[in-house]
LOMITOR-366356 format. One record per residue: x, y, z of N, C-alpha, C in turn; residue in one letter. Coordinates in pm, whole numbers. Layout:
N
n.u, n.v, n.w, ca.u, ca.v, ca.w, c.u, c.v, c.w, marse
X, Y, Z, X, Y, Z, X, Y, Z, a
...
END
This chain:
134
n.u, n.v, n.w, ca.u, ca.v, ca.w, c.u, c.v, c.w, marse
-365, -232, 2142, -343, -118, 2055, -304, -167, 1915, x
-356, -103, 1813, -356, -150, 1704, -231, -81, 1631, x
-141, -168, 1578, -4, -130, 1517, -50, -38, 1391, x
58, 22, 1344, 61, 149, 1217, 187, 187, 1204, x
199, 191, 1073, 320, 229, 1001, 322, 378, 941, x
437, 427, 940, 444, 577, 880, 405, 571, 712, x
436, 505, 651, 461, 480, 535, 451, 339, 431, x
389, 273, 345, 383, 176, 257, 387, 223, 160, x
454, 167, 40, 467, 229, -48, 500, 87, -192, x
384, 136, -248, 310, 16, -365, 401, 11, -484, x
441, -15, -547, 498, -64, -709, 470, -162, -725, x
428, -157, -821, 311, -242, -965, 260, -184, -1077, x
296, -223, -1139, 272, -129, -1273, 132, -177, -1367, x
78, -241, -1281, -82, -262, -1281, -192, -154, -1169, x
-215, -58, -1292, -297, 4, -1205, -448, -34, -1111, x
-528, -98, -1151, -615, -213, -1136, -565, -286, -911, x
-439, -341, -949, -428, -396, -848, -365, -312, -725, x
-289, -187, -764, -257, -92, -719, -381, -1, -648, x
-484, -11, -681, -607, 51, -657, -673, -2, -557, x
-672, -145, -555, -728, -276, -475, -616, -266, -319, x
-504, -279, -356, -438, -301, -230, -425, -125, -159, x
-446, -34, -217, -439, 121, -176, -564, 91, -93, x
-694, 4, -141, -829, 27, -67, -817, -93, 44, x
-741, -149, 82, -723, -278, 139, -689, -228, 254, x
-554, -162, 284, -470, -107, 354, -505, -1, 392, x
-592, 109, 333, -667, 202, 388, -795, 195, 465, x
-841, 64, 422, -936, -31, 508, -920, -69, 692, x
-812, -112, 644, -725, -182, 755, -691, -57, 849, x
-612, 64, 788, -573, 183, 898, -447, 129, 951, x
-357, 47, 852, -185, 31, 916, -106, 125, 900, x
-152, 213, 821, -56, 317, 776, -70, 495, 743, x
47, 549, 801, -43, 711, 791, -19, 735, 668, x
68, 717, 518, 88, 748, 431, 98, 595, 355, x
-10, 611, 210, 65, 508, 122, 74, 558, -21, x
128, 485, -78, 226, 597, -171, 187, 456, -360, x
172, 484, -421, 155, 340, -534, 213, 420, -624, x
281, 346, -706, 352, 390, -810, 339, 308, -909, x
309, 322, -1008, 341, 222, -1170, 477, 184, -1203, x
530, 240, -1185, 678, 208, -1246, 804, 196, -1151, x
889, 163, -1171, 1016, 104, -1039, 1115, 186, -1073, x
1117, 341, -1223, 1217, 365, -1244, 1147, 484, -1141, x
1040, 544, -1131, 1005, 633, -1055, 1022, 624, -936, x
963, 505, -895, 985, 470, -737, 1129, 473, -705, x
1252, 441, -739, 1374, 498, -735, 1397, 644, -737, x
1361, 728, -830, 1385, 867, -816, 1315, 910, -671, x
1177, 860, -639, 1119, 870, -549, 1197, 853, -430, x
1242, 747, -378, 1332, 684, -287, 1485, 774, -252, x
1526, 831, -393, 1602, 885, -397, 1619, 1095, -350, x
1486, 1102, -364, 1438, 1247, -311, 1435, 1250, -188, x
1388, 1399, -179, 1431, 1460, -38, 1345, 1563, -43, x
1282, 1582, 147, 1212, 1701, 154, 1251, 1698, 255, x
1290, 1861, 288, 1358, 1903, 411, 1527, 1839, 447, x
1562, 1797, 382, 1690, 1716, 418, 1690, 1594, 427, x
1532, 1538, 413, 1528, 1390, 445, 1487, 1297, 335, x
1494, 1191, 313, 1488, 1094, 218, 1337, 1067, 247, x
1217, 1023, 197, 1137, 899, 215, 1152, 759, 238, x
1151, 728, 407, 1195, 590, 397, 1072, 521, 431, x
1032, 474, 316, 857, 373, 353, 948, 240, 477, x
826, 254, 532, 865, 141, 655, 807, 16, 563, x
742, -16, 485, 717, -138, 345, 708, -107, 236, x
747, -201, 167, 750, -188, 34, 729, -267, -54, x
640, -300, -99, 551, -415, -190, 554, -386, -327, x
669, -516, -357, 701, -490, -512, 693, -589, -610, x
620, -585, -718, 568, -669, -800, 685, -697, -911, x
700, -805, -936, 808, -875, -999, 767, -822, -1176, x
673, -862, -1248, 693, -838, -1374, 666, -766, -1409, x
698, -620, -1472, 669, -448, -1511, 741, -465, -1615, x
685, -363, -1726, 757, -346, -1830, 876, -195, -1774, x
964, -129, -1858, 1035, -70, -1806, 1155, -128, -1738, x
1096, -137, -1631, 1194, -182, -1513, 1135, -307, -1419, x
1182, -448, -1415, 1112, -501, -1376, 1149, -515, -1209, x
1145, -577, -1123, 1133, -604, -970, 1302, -652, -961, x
1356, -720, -1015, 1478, -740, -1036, 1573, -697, -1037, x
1535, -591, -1138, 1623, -469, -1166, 1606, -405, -1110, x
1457, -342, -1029, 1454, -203, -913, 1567, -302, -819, x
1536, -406, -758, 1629, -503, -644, 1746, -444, -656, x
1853, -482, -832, 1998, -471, -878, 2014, -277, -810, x
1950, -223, -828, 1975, -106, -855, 1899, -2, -714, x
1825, -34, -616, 1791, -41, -460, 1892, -107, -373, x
1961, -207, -386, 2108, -231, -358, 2189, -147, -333, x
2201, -64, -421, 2310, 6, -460, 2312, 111, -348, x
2173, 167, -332, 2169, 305, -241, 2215, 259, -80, x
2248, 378, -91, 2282, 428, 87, 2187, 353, 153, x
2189, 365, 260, 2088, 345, 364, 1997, 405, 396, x
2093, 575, 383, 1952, 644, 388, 1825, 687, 318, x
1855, 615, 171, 1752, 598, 117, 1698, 497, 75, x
1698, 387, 195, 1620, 273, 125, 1501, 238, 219, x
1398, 176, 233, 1290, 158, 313, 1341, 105, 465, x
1263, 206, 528, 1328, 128, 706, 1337, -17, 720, x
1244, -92, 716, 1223, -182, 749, 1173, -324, 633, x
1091, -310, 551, 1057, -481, 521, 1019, -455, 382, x
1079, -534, 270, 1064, -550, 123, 978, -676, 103, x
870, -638, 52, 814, -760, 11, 754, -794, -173, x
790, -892, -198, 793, -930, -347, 669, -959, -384, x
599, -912, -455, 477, -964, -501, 492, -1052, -618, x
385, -1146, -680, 388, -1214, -775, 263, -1289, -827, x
225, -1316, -928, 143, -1387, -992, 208, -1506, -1047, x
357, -1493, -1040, 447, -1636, -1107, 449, -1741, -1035, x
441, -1821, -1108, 433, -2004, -1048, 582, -2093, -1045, x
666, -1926, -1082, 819, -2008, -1091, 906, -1981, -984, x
880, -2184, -917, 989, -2149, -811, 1104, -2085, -778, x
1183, -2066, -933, 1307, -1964, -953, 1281, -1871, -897, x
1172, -1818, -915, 1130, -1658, -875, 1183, -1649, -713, x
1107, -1759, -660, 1092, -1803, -497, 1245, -1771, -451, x
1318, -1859, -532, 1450, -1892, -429, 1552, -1765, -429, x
1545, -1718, -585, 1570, -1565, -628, 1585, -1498, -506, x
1440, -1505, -490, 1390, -1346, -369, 1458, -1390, -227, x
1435, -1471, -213, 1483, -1549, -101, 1659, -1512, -44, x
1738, -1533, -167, 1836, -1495, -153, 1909, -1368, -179, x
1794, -1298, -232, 1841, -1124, -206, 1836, -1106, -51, x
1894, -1076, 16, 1922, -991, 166, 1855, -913, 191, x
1754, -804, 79, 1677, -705, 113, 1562, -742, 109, x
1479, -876, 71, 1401, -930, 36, 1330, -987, 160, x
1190, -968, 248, 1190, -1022, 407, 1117, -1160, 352, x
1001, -1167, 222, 893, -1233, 197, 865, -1221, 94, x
798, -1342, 27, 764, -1312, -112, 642, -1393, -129, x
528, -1320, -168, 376, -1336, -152, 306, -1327, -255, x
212, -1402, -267, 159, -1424, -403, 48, -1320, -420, x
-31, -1219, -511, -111, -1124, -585, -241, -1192, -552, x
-331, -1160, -508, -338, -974, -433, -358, -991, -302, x
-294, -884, -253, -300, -893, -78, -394, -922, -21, x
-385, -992, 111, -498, -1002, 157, -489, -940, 315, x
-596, -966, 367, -610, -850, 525, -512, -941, 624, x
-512, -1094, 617, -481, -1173, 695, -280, -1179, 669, x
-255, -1179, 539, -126, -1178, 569, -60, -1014, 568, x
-119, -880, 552, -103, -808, 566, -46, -809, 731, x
-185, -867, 814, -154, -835, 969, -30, -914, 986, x
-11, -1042, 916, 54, -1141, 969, 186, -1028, 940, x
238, -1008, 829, 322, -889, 784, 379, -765, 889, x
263, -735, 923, 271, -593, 1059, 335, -628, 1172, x
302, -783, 1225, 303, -852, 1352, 443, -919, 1324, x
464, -941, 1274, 594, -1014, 1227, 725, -924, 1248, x
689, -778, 1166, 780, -677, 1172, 770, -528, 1265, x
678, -565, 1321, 637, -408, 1393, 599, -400, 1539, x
END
C-alpha cells in the first residue's frame, strides 16, 4: 500500500520551483492537499489560522533557505515560537541551493529541522522522505 500524507506544504519564494515540486508530488500521489506559498511571512499567518477550531498542521514542510522578506531562518526563529498546535505534525525539511556548510550544521542543530536537501526535489528522496517518516 502506497503511503500519503494529509498535507505538504511548499515555501519558496521562487515561483518557477514551487510549480516544479507542486507537479512532482502531485505526480507521485503522497499527498491529499499541497499548499506553496512565496513568502514565510504568509506561511506563518497561514500556520497560524484556523478553520473550524483547528489550525493547519501540514504533515511536511519544505522550506527554502534564501527569500527576500523573510528568509528560512527567520520563519525557523519565529515557527519556534508557536504552540504546538500550530506547527506541522511531523517533518521540516530545509531546502537549498547553498554550498555553505554553515547552512548544513545550522539546520542540523535547529530541533525542528528533520533534513536538509539540496533544490529541486526529486521522486527518489521524496519516497526516501515518506518512508523514513510515515
Amino acid at each position: 500500500m502506497k503511503k500519503k500524507v494529509n498535507c505538504i506544504l511548499l515555501i519558496d519564494d521562487d515561483e518557477p520551483t514551487n510549480y516544479l515540486h507542486q507537479i512532482l508530488l502531485e505526480d507521485m500521489d503522497i499527498a491529499d492537499e499541497i499548499i506553496a506559498m512565496q513568502n514565510a511571512e504568509e506561511a506563518l499567518e497561514f500556520l497560524k489560522s484556523e478553520e473550524e477550531g483547528e489550525h493547519p498542521r501540514p504533515d511536511i514542510i519544505f522550506l527554502d533557505i534564501n527569500m527576500p522578506v523573510m528568509n528560512g531562518w527567520e520563519f525557523l526563529e519565529e515557527y519556534n515560537k508557536l504552540p504546538q498546535s500550530q506547527k506541522g505534525k511531523h517533518v521540516m525539511i530545509m531546502l537549498t541551493t547553498s554550498v555553505n556548510p554553515d547552512d548544513r550544521q545550522k539546520a542540523t542543530e535547529d530541533g525542528s529541522v528533520q533534513d536538509f536537501i539540496n533544490k529541486p526535489l526529486e521522486e527518489e528522496v521524496v519516497k526516501s522522505i515518506i518512508n523514513d517518516f510515515f
